[in-house]
PyMOL CGO cylinders between C-alpha atoms (Angstrom):
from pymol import cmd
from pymol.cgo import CYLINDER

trace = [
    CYLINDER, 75.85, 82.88, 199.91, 77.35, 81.99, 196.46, 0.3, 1, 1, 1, 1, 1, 1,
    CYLINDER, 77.35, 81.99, 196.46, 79.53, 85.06, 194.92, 0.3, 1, 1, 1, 1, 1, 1,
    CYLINDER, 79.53, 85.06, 194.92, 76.66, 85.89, 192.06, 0.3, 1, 1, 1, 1, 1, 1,
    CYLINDER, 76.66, 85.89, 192.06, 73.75, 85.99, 194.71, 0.3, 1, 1, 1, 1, 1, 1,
    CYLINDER, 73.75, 85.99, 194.71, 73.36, 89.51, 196.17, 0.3, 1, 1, 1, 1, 1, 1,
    CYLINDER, 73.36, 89.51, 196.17, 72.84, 90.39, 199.56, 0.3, 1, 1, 1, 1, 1, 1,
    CYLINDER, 72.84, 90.39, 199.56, 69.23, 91.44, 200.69, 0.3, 1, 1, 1, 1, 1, 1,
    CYLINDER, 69.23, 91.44, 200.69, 68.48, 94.54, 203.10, 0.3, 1, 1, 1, 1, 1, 1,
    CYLINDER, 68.48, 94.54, 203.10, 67.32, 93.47, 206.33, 0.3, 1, 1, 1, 1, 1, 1,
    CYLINDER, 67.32, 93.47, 206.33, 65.41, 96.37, 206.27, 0.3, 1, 1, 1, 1, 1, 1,
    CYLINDER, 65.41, 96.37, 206.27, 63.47, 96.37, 202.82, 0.3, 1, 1, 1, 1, 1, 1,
    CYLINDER, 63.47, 96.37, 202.82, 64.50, 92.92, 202.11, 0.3, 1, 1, 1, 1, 1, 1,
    CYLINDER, 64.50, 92.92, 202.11, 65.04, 93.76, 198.63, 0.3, 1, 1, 1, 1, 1, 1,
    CYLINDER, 65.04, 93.76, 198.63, 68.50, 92.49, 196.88, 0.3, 1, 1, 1, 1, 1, 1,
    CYLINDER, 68.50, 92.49, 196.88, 71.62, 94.68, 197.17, 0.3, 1, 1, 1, 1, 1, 1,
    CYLINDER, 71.62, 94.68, 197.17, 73.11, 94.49, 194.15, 0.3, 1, 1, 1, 1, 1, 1,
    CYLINDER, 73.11, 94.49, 194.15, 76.57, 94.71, 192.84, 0.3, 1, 1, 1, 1, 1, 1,
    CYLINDER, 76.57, 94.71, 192.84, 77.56, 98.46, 192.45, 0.3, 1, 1, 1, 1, 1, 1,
    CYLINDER, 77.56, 98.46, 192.45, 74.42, 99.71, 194.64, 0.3, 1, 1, 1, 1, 1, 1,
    CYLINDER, 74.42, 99.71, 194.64, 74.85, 102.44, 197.03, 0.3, 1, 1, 1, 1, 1, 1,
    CYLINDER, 74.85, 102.44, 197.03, 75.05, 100.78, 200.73, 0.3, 1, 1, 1, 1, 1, 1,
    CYLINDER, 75.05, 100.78, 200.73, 76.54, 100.98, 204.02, 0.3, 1, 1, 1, 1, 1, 1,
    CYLINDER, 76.54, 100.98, 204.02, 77.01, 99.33, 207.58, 0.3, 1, 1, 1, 1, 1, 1,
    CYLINDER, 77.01, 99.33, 207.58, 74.69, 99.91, 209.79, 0.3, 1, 1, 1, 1, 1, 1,
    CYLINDER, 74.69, 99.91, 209.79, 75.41, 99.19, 213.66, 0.3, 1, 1, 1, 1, 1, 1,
    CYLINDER, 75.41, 99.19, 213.66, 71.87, 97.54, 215.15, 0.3, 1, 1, 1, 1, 1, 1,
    CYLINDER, 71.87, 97.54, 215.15, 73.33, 99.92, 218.87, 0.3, 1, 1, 1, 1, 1, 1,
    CYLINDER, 73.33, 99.92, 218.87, 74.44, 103.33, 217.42, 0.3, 1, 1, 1, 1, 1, 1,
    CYLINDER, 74.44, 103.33, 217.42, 78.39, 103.67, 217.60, 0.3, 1, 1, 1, 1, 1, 1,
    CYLINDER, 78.39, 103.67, 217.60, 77.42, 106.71, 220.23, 0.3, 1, 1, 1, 1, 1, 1,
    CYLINDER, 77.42, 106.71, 220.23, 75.24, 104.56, 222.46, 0.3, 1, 1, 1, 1, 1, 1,
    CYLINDER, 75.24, 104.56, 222.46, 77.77, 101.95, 223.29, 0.3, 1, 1, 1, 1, 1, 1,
    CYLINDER, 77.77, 101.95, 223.29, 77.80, 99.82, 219.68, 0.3, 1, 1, 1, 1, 1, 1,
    CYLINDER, 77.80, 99.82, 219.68, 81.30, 100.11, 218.83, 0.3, 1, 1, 1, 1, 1, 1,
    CYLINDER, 81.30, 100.11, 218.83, 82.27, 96.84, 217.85, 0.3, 1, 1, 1, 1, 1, 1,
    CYLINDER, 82.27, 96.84, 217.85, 78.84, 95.41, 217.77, 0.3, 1, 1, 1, 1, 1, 1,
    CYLINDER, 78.84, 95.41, 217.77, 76.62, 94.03, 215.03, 0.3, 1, 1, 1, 1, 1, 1,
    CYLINDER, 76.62, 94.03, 215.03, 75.75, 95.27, 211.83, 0.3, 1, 1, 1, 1, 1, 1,
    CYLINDER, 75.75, 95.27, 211.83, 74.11, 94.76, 208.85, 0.3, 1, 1, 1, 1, 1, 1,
    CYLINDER, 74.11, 94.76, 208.85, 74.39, 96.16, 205.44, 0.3, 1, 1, 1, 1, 1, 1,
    CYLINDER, 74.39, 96.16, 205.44, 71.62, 98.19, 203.85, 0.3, 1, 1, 1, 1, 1, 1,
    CYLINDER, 71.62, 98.19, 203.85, 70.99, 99.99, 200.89, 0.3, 1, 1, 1, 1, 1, 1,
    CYLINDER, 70.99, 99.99, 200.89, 72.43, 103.72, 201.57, 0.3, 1, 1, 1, 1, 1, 1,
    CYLINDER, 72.43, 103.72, 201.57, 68.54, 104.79, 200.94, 0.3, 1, 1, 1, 1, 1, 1,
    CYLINDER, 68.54, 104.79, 200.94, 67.43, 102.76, 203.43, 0.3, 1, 1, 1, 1, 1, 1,
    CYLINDER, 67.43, 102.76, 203.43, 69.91, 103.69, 206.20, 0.3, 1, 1, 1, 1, 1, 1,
    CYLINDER, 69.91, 103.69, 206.20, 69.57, 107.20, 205.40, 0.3, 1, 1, 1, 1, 1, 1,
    CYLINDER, 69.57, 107.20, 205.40, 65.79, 107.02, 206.07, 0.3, 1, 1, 1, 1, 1, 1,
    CYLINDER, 65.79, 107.02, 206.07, 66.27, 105.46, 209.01, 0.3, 1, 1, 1, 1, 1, 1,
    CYLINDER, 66.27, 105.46, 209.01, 68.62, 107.72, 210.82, 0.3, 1, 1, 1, 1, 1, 1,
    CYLINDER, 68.62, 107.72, 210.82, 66.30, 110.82, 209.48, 0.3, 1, 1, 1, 1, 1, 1,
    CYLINDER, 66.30, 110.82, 209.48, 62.95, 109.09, 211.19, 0.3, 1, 1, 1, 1, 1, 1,
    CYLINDER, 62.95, 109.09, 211.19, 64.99, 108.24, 214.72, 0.3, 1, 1, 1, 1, 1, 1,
    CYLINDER, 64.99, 108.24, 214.72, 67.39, 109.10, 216.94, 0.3, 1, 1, 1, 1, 1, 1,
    CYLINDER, 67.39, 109.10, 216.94, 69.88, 107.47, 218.40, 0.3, 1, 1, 1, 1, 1, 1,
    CYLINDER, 69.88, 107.47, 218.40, 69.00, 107.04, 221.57, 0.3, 1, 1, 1, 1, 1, 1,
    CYLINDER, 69.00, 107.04, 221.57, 65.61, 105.49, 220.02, 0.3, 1, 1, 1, 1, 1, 1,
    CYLINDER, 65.61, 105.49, 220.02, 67.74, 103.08, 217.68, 0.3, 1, 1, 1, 1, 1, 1,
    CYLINDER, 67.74, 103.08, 217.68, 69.69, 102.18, 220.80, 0.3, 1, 1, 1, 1, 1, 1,
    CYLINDER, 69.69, 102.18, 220.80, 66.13, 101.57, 223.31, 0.3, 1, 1, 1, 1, 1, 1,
    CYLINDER, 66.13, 101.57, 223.31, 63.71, 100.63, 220.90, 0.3, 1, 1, 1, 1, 1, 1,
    CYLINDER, 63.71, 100.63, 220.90, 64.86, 99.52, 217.27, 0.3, 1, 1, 1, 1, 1, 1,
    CYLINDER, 64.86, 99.52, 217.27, 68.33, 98.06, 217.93, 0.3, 1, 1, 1, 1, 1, 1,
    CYLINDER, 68.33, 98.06, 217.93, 66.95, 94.62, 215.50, 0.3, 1, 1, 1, 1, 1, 1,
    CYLINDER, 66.95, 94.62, 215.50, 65.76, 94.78, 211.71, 0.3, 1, 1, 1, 1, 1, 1,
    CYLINDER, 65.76, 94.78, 211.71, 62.76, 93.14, 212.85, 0.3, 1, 1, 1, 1, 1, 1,
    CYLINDER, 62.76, 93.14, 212.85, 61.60, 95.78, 215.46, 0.3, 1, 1, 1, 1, 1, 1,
    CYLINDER, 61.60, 95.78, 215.46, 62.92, 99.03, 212.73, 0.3, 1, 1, 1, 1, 1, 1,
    CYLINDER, 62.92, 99.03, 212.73, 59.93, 96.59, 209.96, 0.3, 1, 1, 1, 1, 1, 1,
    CYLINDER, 59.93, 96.59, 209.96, 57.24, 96.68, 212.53, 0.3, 1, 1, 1, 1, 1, 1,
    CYLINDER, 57.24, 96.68, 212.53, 57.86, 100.25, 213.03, 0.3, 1, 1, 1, 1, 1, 1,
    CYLINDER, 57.86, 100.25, 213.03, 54.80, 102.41, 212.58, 0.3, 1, 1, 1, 1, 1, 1,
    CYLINDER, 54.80, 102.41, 212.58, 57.00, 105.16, 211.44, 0.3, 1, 1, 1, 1, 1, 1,
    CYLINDER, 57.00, 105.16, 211.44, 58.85, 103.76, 209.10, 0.3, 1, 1, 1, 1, 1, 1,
    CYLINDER, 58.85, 103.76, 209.10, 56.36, 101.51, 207.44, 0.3, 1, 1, 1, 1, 1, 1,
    CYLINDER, 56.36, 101.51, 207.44, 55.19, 104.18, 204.45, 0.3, 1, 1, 1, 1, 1, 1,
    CYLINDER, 55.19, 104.18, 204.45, 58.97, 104.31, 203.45, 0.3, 1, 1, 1, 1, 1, 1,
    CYLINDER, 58.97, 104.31, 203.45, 59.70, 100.17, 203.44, 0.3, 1, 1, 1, 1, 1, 1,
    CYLINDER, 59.70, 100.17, 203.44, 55.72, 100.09, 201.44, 0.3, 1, 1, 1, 1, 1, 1,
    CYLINDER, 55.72, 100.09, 201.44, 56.76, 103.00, 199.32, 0.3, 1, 1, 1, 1, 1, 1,
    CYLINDER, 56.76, 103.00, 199.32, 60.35, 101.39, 198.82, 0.3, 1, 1, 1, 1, 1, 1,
    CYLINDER, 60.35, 101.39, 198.82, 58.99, 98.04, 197.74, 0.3, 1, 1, 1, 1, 1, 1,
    CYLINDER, 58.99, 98.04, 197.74, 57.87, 98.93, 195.07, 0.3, 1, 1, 1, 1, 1, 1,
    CYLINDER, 57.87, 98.93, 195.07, 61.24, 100.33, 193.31, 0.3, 1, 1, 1, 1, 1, 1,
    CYLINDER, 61.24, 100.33, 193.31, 63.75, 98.23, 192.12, 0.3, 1, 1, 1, 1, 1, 1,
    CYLINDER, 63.75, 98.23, 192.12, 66.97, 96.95, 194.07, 0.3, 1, 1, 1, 1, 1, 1,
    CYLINDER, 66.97, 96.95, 194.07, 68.81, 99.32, 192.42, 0.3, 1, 1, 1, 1, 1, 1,
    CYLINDER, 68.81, 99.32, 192.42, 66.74, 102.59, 193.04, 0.3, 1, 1, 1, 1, 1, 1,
    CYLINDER, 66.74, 102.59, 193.04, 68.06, 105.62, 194.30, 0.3, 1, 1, 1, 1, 1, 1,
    CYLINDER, 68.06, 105.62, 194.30, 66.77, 108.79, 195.53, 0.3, 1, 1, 1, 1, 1, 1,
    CYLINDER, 66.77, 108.79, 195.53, 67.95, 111.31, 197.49, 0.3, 1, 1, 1, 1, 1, 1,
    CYLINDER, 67.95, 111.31, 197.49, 66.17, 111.33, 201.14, 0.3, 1, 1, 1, 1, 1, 1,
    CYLINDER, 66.17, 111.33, 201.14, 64.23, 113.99, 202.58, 0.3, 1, 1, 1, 1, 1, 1,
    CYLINDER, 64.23, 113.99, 202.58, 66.43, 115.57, 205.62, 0.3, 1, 1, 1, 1, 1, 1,
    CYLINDER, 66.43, 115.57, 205.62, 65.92, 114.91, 209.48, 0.3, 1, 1, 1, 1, 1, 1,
    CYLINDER, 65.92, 114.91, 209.48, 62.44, 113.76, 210.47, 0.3, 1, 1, 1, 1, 1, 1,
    CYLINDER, 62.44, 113.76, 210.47, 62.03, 113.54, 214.10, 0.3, 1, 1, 1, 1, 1, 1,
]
cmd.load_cgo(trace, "trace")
């Protein structure tokens, strides 16, 4: 990655760009055992709708990969709904779905 290409969201797979609200995001929830395991950056929005449409425990079983959170049934009206802002878009998130 060259310094003036942004990083894209696993998740949305839109660009982050510079200045963008984002955060880490461990793939096996700190409380499940994923202290010191992978993560990936997403855009804050993203992360936060995530962790309001599962628990941990389901993160940590079921959706511990960016691929298995896209195929997700219930996530899929926020990444269609998403994908059609810009990189930069933010909105505050509805709270806990679950």
């Amino acid at each position: 990655m060259t310094s003036d290409t942004a990083p894209v969201c696993p998740l949305c797979l839109r660009p982050i760009p510079t200045g963008v609200a984002q955060s880490l995001h461990h793939l096996i929830p700190k409380l499940k055992g994923g202290k010191g395991g992978p993560t990936v950056l997403l855009h804050h929005i993203c992360h936060k709708e995530l962790h309001a449409r599962f628990t941990e425990a389901e993160l940590a079983r079921s959706f511990n990969t960016p691929e298995a959170l896209r195929d997700s049934d219930r996530l899929r009206p926020f990444l269609d709904w998403v994908a059609k802002r810009p990189p930069g878009f933010l909105s505050r998130t509805p709270g806990r779905r679950r």
